[in-house]
C-alpha positions in Angstrom: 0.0 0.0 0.0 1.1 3.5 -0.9 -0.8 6.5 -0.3 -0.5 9.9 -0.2 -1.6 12.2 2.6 -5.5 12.6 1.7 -6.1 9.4 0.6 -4.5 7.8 3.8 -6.5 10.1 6.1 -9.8 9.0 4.7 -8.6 5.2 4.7 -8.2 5.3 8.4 -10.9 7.8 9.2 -9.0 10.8 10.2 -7.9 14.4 8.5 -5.2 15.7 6.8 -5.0 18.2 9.4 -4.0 15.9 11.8 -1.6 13.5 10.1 0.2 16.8 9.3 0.4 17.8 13.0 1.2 13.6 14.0 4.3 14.2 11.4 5.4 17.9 12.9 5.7 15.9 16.1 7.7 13.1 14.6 5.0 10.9 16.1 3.8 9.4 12.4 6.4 10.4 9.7 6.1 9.0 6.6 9.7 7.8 5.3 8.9 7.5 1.3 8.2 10.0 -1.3 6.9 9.9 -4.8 7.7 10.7 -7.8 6.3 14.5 -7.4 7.9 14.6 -3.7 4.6 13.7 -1.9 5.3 11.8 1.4 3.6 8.1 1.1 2.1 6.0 3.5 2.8 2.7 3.5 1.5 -0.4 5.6 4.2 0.7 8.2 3.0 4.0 8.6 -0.7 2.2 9.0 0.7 0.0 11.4 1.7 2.8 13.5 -1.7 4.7 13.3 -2.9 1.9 14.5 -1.1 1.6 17.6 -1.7 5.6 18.2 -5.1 5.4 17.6 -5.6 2.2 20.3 -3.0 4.1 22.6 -5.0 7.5 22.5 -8.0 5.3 23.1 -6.8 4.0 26.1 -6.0 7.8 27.2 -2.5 8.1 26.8 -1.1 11.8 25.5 0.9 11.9 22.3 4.0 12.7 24.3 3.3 9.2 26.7 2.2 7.7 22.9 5.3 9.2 21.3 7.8 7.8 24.0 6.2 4.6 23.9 6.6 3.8 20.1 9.9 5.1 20.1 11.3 3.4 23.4 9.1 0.5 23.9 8.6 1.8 27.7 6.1 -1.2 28.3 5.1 -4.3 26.8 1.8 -4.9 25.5 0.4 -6.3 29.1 2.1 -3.6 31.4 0.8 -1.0 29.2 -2.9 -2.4 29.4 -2.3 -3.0 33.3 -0.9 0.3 33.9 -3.9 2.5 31.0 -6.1 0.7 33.8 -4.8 2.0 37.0 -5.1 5.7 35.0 -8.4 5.3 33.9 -9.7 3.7 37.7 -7.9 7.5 39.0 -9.7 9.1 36.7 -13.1 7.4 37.5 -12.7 8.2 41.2 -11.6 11.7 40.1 -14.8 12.0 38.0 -17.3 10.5 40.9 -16.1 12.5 43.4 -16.1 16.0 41.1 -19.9 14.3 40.5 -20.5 14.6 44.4 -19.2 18.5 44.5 -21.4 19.2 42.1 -24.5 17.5 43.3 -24.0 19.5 46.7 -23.6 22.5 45.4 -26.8 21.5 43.3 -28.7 20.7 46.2 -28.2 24.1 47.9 -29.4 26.0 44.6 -32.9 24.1 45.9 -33.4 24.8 48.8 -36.1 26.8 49.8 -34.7 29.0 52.3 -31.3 29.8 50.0 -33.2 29.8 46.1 -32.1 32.2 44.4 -29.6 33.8 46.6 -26.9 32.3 46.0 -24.3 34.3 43.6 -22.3 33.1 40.9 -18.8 34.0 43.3 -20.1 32.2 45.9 -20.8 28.5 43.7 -17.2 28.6 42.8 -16.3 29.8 46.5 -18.6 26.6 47.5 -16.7 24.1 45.3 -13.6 25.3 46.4 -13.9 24.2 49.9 -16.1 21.4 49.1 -12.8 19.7 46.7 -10.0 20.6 49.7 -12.8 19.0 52.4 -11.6 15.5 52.8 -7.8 17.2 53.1 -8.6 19.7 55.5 -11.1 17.2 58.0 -7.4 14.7 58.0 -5.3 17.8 58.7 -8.2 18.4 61.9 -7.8 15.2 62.9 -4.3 14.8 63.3 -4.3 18.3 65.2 -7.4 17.8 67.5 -6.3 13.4 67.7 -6.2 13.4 71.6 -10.0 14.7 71.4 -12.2 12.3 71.2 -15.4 13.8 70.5 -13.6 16.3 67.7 -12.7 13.5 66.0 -16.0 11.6 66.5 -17.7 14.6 65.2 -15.1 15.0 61.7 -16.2 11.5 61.1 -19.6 12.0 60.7 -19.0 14.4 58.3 -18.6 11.9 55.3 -22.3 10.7 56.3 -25.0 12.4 53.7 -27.3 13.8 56.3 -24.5 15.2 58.3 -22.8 16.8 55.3 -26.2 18.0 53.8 -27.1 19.8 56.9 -23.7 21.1 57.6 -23.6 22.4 53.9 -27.0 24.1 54.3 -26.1 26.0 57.8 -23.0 26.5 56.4 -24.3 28.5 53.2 -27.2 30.0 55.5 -24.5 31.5 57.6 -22.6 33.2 54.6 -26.1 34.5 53.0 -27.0 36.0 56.8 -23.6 37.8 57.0 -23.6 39.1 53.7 -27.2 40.6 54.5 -25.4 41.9 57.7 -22.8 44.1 55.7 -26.0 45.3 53.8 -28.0 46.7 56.2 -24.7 48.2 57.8 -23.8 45.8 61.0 -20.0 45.4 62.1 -17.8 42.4 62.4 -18.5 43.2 66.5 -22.2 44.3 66.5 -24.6 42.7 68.8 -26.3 41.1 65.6 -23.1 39.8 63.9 -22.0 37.8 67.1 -25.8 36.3 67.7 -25.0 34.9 64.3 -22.0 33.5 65.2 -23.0 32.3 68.4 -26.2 31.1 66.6 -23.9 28.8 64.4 -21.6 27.7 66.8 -24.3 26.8 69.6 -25.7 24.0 66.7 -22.1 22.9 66.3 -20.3 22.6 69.8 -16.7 21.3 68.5 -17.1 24.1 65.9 -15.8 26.5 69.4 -12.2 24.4 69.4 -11.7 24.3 65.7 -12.2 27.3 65.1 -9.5 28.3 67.7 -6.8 26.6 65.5 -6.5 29.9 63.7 -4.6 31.2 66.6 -2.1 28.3 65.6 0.4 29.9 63.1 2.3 26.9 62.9 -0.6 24.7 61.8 -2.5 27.7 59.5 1.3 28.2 58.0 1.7 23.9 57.2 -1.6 23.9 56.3 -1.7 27.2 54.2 -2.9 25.1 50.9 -5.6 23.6 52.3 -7.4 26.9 54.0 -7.0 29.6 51.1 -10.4 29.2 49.0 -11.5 32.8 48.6 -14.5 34.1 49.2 -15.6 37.3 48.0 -13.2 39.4 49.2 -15.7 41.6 51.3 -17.6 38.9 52.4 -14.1 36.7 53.8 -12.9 39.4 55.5 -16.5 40.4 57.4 -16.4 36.6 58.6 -13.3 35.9 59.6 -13.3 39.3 62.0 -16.4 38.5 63.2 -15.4 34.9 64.1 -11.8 35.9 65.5 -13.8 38.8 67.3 -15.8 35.7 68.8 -13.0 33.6 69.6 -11.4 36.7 71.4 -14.6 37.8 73.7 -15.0 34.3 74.6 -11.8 34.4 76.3 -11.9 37.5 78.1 
C-alpha cells in the first residue's frame, strides 16, 4: 500500500490536518516519497496509526504515545495494566467531582437559600467542598487526643450530616452578607448572635475554630485553607469569628 496524505487520512478515518500535525511531532512520519515529492504512507506507517489510535483510546497523550513507540517503555500487558490504574484514577476523580457538584446543586434548591446564591459564591462553594476531605485529615491529626472532635469530623462523610452542615454552612454566609448590607459590624450585637447562633448547633465548631490562633498549623496547612470568598464577604467573617474567639476568652 502507498498513499499519499488525503487518501490515507480518509482510509483510516481521520484528517489531513492531523496527520500533518502527527508528522510535525515526529509521532507518524512517513519515510517515502513519490515521484512528485509527496510523502507516502505505507502499511508501516498504517501499522503505526494503528497503535496511536488504540494508545489514544486507552487515554494516553501523544508525548506518553510518542515515548512509547519510540522506546518500547512497556510491553503490550504492562501497558494495558498500567492505562487501567489511569483510567480507575480518573473514574474516582470523575465520581467525586460528581459529588461536588450534586452538593452545590442541592443548595441551589433549597427553599430557604433559592435564588440567593451568587455566581462567586458557587465557585467559592466548590472550592472548599474539593479541599474538604484534606482539610477534616489535617483536623484530625491536630485535635487526635479529642475524642469527641474527631467523633464529630467523622460524621461528616455521612450524607445527612454533610447535607445539613452544607445548608447552615451556606445559611451563615447568606445572613452575614445581608449583615454588611444593612450596615452591621464584624463586633455588633447582631453579627455575634449569628456566630454564636452557628456555633451553639455545632459545639466542637468553638475548638476548631481556635486553631486559627495556631500559626504553625495555618502556615503547614496554608494550601488547604485559602479558597476565597468574595473578598468583602471573607474578611466580614473571619473578623467576626476571630472577634468571637477573642470575647469568649476575656
Amino acid at each position: 500500500m502507498e498513499l499519499t496524505i488525503g487518501p490515507f487520512a480518509k482510509q483510516v478515518g481521520t484528517t489531513v490536518r492531523t496527520l500533518r500535525y502527527y508528522d510535525q511531532i515526529g509521532l507518524l512520519v512517513p519515510l517515502r516519497l513519490n515521484e512528485k515529492g509527496q510523502k507516502l504512507y505505507t502499511s508501516t506507517e498504517w501499522k503505526t496509526y494503528q497503535q496511536i489510535a488504540v494508545c489514544k483510546y486507552l487515554g494516553m497523550t501523544l508525548e506518553e504515545i510518542k515515548a512509547q513507540l519510540k522506546d518500547r517503555v512497556m510491553s503490550g500487558e504492562e501497558l494495558l495494566s498500567f492505562q487501567k490504574e489511569v483510567i480507575e484514577k480518573k473514574q474516582t476523580e470523575l465520581n467525586e467531582t460528581m459529588k461536588l457538584i450534586t452538593r452545590v446543586q442541592r443548595l441551589y434548591e433549597e427553599e430557604s437559600t433559592k435564588g440567593q446564591v451568587t455566581d462567586e459564591l458557587t465557585f467559592s462553594l466548590l472550592d472548599a467542598f474539593r479541599r474538604e476531605k484534606d482539610q477534616i485529615q489535617a483536623f484530625k491529626q491536630y485535635f487526635s487526643s479529642d475524642k469527641s472532635i474527631v467523633s464529630q469530623l467523622n460524621k461528616y462523610d455521612e450524607p445527612e450530616v454533610q447535607q445539613l452542615m452544607d445548608k447552615e454552612g451556606l445559611q451563615f454566609c447568606l445572613n452575614i452578607h445581608l449583615a454588611m448590607q444593612k450596615g452591621e459590624t464584624p463586633d455588633s450585637l447582631y453579627t455575634k448572635e449569628l456566630v454564636q447562633c452557628l456555633v451553639r448547633r455545632n459545639p466542637e465548631l468553638r475548638k476548631m475554630l481556635g486553631i486559627v490562633k495556631d500559626d504553625a498549623f495555618i502556615q503547614r496547612h496554608s494550601n488547604l485553607f485559602n479558597t476565597y470568598f468574595p473578598e468583602e464577604l471573607g474578611d466580614f467573617m473571619y473578623t467576626a469569628l476571630t472577634n468571637y474567639l477573642h470575647g469568649e476568652e476575656e
